[in-house]
C-alpha positions in Angstrom: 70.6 74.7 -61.7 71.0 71.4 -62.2 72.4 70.0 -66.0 71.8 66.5 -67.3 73.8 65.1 -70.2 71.2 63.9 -73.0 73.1 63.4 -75.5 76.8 63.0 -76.1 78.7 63.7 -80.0 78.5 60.3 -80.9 74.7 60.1 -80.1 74.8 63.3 -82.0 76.4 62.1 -84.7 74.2 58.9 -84.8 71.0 60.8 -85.0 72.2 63.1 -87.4 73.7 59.9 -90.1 70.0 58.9 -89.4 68.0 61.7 -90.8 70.6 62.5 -93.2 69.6 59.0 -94.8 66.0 59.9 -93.8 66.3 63.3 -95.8 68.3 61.6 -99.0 64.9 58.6 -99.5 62.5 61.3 -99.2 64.3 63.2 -101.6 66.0 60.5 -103.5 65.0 62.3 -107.2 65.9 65.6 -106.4 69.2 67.2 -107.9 69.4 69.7 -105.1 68.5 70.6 -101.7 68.3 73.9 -99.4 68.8 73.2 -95.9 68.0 76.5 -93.9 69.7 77.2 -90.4 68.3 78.7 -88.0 71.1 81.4 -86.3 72.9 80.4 -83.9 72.6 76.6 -83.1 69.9 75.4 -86.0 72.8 76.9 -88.2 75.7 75.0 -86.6 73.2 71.7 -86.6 72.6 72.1 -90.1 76.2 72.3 -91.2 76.6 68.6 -89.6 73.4 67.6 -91.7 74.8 68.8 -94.7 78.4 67.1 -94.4 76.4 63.7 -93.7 74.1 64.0 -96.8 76.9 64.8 -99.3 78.9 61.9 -97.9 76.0 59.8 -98.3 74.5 60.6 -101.4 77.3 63.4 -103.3 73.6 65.6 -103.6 73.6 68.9 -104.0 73.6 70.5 -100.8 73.3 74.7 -100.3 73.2 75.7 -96.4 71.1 78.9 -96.2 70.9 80.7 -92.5 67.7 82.8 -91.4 68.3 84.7 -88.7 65.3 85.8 -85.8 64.4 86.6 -82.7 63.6 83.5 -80.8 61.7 84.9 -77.8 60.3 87.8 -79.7 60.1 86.9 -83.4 58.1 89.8 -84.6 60.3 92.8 -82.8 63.4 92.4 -85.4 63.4 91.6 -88.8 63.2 87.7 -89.9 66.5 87.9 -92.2 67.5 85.0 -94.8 70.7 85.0 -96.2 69.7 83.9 -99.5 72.8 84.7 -101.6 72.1 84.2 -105.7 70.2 81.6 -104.5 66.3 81.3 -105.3 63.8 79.2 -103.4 61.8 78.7 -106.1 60.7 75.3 -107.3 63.4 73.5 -104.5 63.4 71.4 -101.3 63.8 73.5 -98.6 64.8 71.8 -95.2 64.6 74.3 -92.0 66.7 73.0 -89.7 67.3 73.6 -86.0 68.9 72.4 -82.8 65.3 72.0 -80.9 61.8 72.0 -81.2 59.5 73.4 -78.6 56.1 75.4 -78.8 57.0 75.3 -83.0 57.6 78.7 -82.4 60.6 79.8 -83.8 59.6 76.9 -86.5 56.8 78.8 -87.9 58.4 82.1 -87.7 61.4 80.6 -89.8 58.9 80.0 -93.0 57.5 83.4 -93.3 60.3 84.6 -95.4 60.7 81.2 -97.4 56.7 81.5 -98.3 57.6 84.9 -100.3 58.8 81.8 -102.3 57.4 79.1 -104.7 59.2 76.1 -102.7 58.5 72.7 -104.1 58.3 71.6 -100.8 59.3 72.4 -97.4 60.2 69.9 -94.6 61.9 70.7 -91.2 64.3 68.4 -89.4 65.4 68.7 -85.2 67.8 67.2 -83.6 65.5 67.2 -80.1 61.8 67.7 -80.4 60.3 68.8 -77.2 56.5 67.9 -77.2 55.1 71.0 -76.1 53.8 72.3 -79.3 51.8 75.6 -79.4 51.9 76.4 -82.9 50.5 73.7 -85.5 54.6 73.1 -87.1 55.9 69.9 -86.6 59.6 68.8 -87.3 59.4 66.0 -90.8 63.1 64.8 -89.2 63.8 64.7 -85.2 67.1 63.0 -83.8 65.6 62.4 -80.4 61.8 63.5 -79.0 61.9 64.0 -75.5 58.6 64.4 -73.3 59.5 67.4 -70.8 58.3 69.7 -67.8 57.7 73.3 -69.1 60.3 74.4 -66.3 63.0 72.4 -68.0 65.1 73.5 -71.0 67.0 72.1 -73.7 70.3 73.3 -74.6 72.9 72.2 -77.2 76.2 73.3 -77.4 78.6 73.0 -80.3 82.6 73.7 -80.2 84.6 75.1 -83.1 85.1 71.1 -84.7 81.0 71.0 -84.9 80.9 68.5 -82.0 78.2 68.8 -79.8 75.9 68.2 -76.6 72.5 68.2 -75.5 71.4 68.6 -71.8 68.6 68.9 -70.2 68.6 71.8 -67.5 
């Protein structure tokens, strides 16, 4: 199997300064926003988005993490940690490492609709273009056109730098 570097940490970093700045205009008058992980690697990628935004702006930031079963999102419960923390009337940004079919994207706002949001908006690091579910990322780092045989993967190491490869 053969993997191809896409992206290295300082092209992560890069694309992540640049929707954090994108998320902080679109949001410019709020006094708080939710950003929403998406377990394992959404979750990891949205703990660098949160760290840019503060730095930018000193907003409010609360990292949430839903949790889900990617290939089979209806077998297992769709579980967000939500803490003391309400979704009502609030930003919510779901975030996650990559963006395919808009699967796992539309699965992730089932349990934030039991909510009154203000609005919701989603933000990617990669955005494959294969979309099979009408959900499309407000936020993307890099969109990459792709053969449905190749994958996506981004790994993260215990400082929160990462890589994206194409395999």
């Amino acid at each position: 199997m053969k993997k191809v570097q896409i992206l290295n940490s300082e092209e992560i970093q890069q694309k992540t300064t640049r929707i954090a700045y994108q998320i902080v205009e679109q949001n410019y008058d709020e006094k708080e926003l939710l950003l929403i992980g998406i377990k394992p690697n959404g979750y990891s990628y949205a703990e660098l988005v949160k760290k840019e935004i503060e730095s930018i702006d000193g907003m409010k930031v609360s990292l949430l993490e839903v949790t889900l079963n990617k290939e089979e999102p209806l077998q297992n419960e769709i579980a967000l940690q939500l803490g003391k923390k309400t979704l009502d009337g609030k930003v919510v940004i779901i975030v996650d490492d990559v963006a395919n079919t808009g699967k796992t994207l539309y699965y992730a706002l089932k349990p934030v609709m039991e909510y009154s949001p203000k609005k919701v908006q989603a933000a990617v690091l990669v955005d494959r273009q294969h979309k099979l579910f009408p959900v499309t990322a407000d936020f993307v780092g890099l969109s990459l056109s792709t053969t449905l045989q190749e994958h996506i993967q981004v790994k993260f190491d215990a400082e929160g730098k990462g890589k994206a490869y194409l395999v």
